[in-house]
C-alpha positions as CSV (number, residue, x, y, z in Angstrom):
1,X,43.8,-30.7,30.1
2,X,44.7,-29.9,26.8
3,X,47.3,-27.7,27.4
4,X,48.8,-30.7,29.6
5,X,48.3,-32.8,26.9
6,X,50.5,-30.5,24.5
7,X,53.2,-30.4,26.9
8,X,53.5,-34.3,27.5
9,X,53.8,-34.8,23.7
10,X,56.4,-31.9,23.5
11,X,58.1,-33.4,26.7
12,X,58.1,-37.3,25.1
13,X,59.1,-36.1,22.1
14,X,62.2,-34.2,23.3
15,X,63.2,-37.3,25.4
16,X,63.0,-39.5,22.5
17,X,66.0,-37.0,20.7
18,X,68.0,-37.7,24.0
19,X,67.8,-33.6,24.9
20,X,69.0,-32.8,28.4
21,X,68.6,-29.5,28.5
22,X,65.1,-27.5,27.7
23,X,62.8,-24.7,28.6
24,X,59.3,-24.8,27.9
25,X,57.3,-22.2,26.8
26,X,53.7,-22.0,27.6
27,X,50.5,-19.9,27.4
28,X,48.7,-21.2,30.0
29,X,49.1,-19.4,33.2
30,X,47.7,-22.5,35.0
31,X,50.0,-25.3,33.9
32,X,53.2,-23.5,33.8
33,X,52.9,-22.1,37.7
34,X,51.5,-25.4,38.5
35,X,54.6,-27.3,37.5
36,X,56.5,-25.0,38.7
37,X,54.4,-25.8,42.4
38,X,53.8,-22.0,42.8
39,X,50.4,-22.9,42.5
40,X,48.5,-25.7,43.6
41,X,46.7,-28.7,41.7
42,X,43.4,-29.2,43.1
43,X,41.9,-30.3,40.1
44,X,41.2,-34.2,40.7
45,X,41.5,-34.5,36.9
46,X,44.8,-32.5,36.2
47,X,46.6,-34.2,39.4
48,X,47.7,-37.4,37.4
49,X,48.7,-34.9,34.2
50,X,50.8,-33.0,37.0
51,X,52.2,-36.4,38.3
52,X,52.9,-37.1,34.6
53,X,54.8,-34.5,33.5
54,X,56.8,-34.4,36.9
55,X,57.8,-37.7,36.2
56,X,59.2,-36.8,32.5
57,X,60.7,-33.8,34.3
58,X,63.2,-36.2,35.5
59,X,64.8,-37.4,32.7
60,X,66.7,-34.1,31.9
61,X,69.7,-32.6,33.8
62,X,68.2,-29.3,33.8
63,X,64.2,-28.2,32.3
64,X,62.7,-25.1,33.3
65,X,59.2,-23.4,32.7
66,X,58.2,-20.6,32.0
67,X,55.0,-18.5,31.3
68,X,54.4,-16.8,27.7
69,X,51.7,-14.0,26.9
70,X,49.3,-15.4,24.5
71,X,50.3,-12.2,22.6
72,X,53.9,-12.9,22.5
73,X,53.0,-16.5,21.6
74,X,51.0,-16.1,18.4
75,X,53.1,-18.6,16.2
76,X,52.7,-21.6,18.7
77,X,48.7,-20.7,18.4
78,X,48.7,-20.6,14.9
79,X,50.3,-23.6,14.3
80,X,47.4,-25.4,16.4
81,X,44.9,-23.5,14.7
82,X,46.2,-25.4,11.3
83,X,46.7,-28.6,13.4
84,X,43.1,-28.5,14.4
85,X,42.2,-28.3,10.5
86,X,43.7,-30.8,8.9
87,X,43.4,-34.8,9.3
88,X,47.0,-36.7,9.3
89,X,47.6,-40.6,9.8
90,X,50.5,-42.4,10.7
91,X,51.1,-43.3,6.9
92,X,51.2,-40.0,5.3
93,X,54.0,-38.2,5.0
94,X,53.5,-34.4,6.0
95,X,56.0,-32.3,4.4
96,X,58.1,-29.6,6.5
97,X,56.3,-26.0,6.8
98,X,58.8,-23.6,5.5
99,X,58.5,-19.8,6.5
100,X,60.0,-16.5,5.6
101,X,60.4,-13.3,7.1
102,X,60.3,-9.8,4.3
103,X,61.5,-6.4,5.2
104,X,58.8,-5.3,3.4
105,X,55.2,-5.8,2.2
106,X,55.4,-8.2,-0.9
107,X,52.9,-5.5,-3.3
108,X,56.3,-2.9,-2.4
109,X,59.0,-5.2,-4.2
110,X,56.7,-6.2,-7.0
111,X,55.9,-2.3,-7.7
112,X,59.8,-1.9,-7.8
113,X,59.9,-4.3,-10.5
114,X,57.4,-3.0,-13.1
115,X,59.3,0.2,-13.8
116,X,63.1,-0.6,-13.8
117,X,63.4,1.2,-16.7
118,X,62.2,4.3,-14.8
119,X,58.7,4.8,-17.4
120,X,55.4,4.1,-15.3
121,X,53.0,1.3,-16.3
122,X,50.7,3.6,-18.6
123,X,53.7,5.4,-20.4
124,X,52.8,4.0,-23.8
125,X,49.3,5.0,-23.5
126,X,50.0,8.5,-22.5
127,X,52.0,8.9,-25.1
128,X,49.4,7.8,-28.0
129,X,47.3,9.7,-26.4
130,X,49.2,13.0,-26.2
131,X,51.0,12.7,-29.5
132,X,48.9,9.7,-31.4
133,X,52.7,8.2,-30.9
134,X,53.4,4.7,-31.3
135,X,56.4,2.5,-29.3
136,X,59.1,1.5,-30.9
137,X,59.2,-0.8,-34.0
138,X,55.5,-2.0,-33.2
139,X,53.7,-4.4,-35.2
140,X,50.1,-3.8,-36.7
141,X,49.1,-6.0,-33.8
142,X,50.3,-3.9,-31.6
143,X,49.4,-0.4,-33.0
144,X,45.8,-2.2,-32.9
145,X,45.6,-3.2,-29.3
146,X,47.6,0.3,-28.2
147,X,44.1,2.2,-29.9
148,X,41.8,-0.4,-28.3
149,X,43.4,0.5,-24.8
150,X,43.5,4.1,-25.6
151,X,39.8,4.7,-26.2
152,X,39.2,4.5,-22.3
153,X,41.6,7.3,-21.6
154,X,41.8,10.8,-20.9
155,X,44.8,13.4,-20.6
156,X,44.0,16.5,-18.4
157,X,47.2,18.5,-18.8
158,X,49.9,16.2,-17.3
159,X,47.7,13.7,-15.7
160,X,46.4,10.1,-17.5
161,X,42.7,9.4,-16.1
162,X,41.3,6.1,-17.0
163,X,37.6,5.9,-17.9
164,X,35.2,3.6,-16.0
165,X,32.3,1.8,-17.4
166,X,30.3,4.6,-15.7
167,X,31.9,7.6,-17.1
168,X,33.7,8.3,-13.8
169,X,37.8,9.1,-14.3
170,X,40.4,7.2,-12.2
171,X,43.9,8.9,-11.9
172,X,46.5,6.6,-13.4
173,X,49.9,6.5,-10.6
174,X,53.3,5.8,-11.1
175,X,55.2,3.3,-8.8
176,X,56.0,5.8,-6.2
177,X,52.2,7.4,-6.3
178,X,51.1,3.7,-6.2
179,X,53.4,2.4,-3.4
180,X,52.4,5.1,-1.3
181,X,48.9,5.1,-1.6
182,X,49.1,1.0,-1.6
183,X,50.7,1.4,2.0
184,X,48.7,4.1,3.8
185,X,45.4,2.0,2.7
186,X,46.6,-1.0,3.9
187,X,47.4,0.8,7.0
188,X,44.0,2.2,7.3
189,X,42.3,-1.0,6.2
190,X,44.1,-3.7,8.7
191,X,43.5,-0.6,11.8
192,X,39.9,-0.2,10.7
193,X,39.0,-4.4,10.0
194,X,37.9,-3.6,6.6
195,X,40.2,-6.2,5.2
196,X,38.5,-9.6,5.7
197,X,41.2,-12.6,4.9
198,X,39.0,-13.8,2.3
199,X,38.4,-10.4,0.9
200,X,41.2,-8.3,1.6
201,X,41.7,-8.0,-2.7
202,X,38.1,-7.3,-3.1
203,X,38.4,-4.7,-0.4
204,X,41.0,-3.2,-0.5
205,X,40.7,-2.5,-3.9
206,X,37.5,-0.8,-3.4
207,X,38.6,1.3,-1.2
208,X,41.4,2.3,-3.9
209,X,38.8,3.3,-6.0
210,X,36.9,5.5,-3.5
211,X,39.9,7.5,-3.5
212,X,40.0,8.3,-7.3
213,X,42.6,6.1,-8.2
214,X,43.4,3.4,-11.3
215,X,44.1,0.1,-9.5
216,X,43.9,-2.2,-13.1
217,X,47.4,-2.6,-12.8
218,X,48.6,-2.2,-8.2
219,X,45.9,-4.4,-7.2
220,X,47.1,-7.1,-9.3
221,X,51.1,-6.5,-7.9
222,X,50.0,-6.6,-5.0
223,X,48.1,-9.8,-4.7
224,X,50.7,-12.0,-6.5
């Protein structure tokens, strides 16, 4: 019944806009083939919805149904997923839900836009601690703050390693290095169900770690 219930609001509502032509799109197998009288109504309590719809059927020149894979219909059943959560009257006015599609996952643009000047995150680090070097022009502030920072790094040859509480080194990455290992994580996480909606961050920053890796600075990008 519910399903016929959606459909007659959809229906009235399209009438009231004075639209003649439509096609309705549906997930429920029974509804859509029972309007469409391939199958028949023998349900005592859908035969008035039936008659219902049939006679809101009429006031368009042409209206056709058709039958949608619950699959290939998963914005229609998210949208009554939120419907179902939330409590609107009459009175209050319910701003427009605006969506956008990105080419690519949001953590990927915001790693892009750390290192535009083609140095990674940690470069001022590494270099204090190769050469005891400080940035340019700095301030006593920041020659103070630069040593702080310092104390929990290590240089092995080429490679910055940052120092956890428990003595165990995480490999500091560059944006490429970080976007890479960002995506085939996030790949492995979302094919495995590791990453919970409520603790994706948590998660998938722990699984980050397993690996050997620094995430102080791509966990954040990637959750803003």
């Amino acid at each position: 019944m519910t399903e016929y219930e959606a459909c007659i609001m959809g229906l009235r509502a399209t009438i009231e806009r004075k639209i003649k032509l439509l096609k309705v799109y549906g997930d429920s197998a029974l509804v859509t083939y029972q309007l469409r009288g391939e199958w028949e109504t023998r349900d005592s309590k859908l035969i008035n919805y039936r008659r219902l719809v049939l006679g809101l059927v009429k006031e368009f020149d042409d209206i056709s149904f058709n039958y949608l894979p619950r699959d290939e219909n998963q914005m229609a059943v998210a949208l009554a997923t939120l419907a179902s959560m939330i409590n609107v009257n009459r009175q209050e006015d319910v701003k427009p839900i605006q969506m956008s599609i990105c080419e690519a996952p949001s953590y990927c643009y915001n790693i892009g836009e750390e290192e535009r000047d083609n140095h990674p995150w940690y470069q001022d680090i590494l270099r204090y601690v190769r050469n005891r070097e400080y940035l340019d022009q700095p301030t006593e502030n920041d020659k103070r703050m630069l040593r702080m920072l310092a104390c929990n790094y290590v240089l092995d040859g080429e490679i910055l390693y940052k120092r956890r509480n428990d003595q165990v080194l995480l490999r500091c990455m560059d944006a490429v290095e970080a976007k890479k290992i960002l995506e085939e994580v996030h790949e492995e996480g979302v094919v495995e169900g590791t990453l919970e909606l409520q603790q994706g961050k948590l998660a998938e920053q722990n699984m980050i770690v397993s690996l050997g890796y620094s995430v102080k600075m791509l966990v954040e990008k990637k959750c803003q």
